[in-house]
N, C-alpha and C positions, 0 to 999 in steps of 0.2 A: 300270551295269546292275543290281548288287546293290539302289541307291535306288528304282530302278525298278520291280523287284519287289515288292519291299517296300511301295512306294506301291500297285501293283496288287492284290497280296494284302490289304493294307489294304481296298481301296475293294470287293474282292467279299467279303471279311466284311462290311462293312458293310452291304453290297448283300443278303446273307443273312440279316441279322440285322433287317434291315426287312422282308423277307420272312414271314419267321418271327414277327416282330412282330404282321404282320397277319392271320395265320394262327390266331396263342393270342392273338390281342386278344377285347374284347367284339364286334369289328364281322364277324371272321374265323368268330369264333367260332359264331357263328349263321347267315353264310353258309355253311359246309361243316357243320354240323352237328354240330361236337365237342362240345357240350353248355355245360356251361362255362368260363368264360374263362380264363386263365390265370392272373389275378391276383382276387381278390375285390371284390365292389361296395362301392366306398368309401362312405364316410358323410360329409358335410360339413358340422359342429356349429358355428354361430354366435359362440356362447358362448364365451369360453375356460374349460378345466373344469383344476380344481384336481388335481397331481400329488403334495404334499406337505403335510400329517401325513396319512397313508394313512385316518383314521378320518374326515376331514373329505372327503377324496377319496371311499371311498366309501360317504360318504351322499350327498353331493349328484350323483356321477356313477352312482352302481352301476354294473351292465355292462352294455350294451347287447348280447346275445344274442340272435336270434332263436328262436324257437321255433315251427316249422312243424307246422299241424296239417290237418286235414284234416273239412270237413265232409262236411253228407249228403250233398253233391251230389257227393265226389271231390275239388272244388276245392281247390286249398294257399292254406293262410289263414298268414299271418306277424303274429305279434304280438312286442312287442319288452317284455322282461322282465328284473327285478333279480334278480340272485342272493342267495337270503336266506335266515331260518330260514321262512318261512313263505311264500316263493314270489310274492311280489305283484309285481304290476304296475308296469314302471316308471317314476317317474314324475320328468323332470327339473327341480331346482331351482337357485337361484341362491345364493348366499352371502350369510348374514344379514349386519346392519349391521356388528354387532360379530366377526364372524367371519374368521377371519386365514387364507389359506390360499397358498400359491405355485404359481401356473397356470403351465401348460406353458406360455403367450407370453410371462408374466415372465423366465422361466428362458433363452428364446430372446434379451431384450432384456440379458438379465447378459451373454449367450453373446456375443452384438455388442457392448459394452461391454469386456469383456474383450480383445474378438481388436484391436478398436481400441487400447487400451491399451499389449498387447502388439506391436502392428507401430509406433506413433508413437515410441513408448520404446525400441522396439530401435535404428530408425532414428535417433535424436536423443540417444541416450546417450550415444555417442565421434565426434561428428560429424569429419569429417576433410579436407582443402585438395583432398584427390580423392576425391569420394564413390564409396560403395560401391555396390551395384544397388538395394540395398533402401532407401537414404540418397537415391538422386536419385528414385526412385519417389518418397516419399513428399515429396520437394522440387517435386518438380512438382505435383502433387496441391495442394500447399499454396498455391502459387505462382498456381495455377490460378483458386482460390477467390479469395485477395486479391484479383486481377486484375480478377475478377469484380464482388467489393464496390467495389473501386474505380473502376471502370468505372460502376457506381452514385453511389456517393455521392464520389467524388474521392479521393487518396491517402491526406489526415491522417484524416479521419472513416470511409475505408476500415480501417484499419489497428487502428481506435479498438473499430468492431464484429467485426472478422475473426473472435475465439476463439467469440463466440458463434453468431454467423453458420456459422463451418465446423463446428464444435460438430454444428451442425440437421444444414447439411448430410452430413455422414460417418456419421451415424446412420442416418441414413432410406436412405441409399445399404448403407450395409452391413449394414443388419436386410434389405433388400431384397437383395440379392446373397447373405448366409449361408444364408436362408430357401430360394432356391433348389439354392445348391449340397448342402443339406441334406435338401433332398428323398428323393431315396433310402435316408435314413439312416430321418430320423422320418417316415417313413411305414411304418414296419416295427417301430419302437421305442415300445413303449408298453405300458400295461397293458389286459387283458383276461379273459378267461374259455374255456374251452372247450367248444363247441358240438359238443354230441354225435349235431345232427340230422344238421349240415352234416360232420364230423366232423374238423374242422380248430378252432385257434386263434383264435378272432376279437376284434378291440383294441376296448377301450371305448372308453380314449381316448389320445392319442398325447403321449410324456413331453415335446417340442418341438414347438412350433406358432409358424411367422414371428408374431413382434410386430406389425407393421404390421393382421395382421387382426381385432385385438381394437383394438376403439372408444379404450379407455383411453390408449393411447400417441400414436394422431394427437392425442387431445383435448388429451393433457399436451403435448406439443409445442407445439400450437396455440396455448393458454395461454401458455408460456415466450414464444412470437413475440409474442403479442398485448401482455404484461406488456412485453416488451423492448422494443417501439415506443414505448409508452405513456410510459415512462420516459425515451425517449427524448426523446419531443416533451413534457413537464414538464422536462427537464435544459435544453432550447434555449430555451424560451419560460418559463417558470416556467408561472403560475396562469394567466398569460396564453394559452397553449394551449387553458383551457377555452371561449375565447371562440369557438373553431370549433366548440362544440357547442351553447354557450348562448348565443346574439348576441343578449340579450332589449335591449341597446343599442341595438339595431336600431330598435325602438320609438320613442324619441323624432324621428325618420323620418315616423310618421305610418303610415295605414294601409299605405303600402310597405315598414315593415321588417316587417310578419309574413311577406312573401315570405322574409325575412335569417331569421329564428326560424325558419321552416317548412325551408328548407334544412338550418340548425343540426341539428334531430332529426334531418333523414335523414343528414346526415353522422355522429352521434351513431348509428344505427342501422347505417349501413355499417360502423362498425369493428366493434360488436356481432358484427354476421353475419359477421365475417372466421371466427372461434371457430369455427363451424358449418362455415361453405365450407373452413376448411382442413382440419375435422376428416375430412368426407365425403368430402373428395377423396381424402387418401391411405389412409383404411379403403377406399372403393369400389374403387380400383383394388388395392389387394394384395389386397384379399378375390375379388375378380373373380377376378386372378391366377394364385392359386392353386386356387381352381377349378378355373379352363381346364388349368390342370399335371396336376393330379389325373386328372381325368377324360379327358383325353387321354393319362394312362398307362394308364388302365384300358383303354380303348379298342386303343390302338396300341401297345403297349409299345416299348423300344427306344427306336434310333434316331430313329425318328420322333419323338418327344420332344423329341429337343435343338434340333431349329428352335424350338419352345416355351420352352426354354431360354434361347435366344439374344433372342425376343422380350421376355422376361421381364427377361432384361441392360438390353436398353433403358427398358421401362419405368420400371426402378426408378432409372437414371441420370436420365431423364425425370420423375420424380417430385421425385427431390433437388433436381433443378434448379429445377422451379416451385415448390416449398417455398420452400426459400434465397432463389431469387430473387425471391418476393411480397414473401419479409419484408425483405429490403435495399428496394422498390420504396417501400413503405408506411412504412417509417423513415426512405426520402427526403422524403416527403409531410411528415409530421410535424415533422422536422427545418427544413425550409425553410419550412412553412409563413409565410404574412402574411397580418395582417387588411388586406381592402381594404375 
């Protein structure tokens, strides 16, 4: 009886706090007329903006503050201004060539670096004849991925790519999983200014930002895939591998080997566009991602969030998977390759 309760109690909080959700959300909030929402209109910056040396932070971010005025006509006008000696306008830029600085999604990609670190190592440090919870977790996990490589390319040459392969994948899965469960944290953590119209706090820009949505990390990943294939299929066939790009051999064929050349380039141009297709894919969908998070907190707070949550879980397991698994697909190509 007591579980029971409990469970029931459980589910009409819950039940209330979706209520209530919808009530101080932005969609509540304008149907009954409370004025404003319970949480402020998010802002969602492309860019990732620099959180560290503070002088480099703000020049290039200064604060984005609104400042509500009012023309002749009554109407509220918003213009979006730097804090300064001299009050101007603000206007965002990017980081010079030579300019050094540590963006809040670098900071996020240490943050998943590290927690991986830390759970691989704890688990693998006194491994023991009966594993512990944390020891068969992460043996499954592991198990999981071989399995997988192997299922690709066969057990030896499975085994041969696994640290890099799982490497991709545990990365992209867990920049993708911390990003969420983080949400609540950095979306409230970060530097700002105070806004004396609205007369609350408002964040310039936030001190963690998931990695996956700044371009630079699908691209570097992409690269590592793209180098690791590459390598690949030179380590199996030597120089001989370039002959799937350049078949200019094709030619002594007669006018039908320029059909063998004309291929060559597009295969030459398919691995090209891997770089780009992998890069857009996994920016498109975290950047999306976290979007739809964001805005459906503003919206609905609560509860209602964690089915967004839970969608987000998938996707980001769904992401790892077709990362990892392109690049085992296309390192089987290469590897087996033969000139016919």
């Amino acid at each position: 009886m007591t579980r029971k309760r409990a469970f029931l109690l459980f589910g009409i909080g819950m039940a209330v706090l979706l209520i209530v959700g919808f009530v101080v959300g932005a969609i509540g909030s304008k149907m009954f007329g409370l004025g404003s929402s319970f949480l402020p209109e998010p802002g969602i910056h492309l860019a990732p903006d620099p959180v560290f040396p503070a002088s480099v932070r703000d020049s290039v971010v200064g604060y984005r503050v609104a400042d509500k005025k009012t023309d002749d006509h009554g109407e509220a006008q918003t213009t979006d201004s730097a804090e300064g000696d001299h009050g101007k306008e603000e206007e965002h830029h990017g980081l010079g060539l030579m300019q050094f600085a540590v963006t809040n999604t670098l900071l996020s990609a240490w943050l998943t670096s590290i927690v991986m670190l830390v759970l691989f190592i704890s688990a693998g440090r006194k491994p023991k004849a009966i594993p512990t919870r944390l020891q068969a977790l992460v043996e499954i996990m592991f198990e999981a991925v071989l399995n997988f490589s192997a299922s690709v390319l066969g057990p030896e040459m499975g085994r041969r790519v696994f640290p890099v392969v799982a490497t991709i994948f545990f990365f992209v899965l867990f920049n993708a999983w911390i990003a969420i469960f983080l949400i609540p944290i950095y979306q409230a953590v970060g530097y700002g200014a105070y806004d004396e119209t609205l007369g609350q706090f408002k964040l310039a820009t936030h001190l963690i930002r998931p990695a996956g949505t700044d371009v630079n990390m699908p691209l570097a990943l992409a690269l590592i895939s793209f180098v690791f294939v590459e390598y690949w299929g030179f380590r199996a066939h030597s120089f001989g591998y370039l002959k799937k790009f350049f078949a200019f051999g094709e030619l002594r064929k007669g006018p039908a080997g320029l059909i063998g050349v004309f291929v060559g380039i597009l295969e030459l141009l398919s691995e090209l566009v891997r770089v780009v297709s992998f890069t857009f894919r996994l920016f498109g969908n975290m950047t999306a991602g976290e979007i739809l998070v964001v805005m459906f907190t503003f919206l609905v707070p609560f509860v209602a969030t964690q089915f967004v949550f839970g969608l987000e879980l998938l996707v980001g397991l769904v992401q790892a998977v077709i990362f990892a698994g392109l690049t085992l697909v296309f390192l089987s190509v290469a590897v087996s390759h033969e000139e016919h």
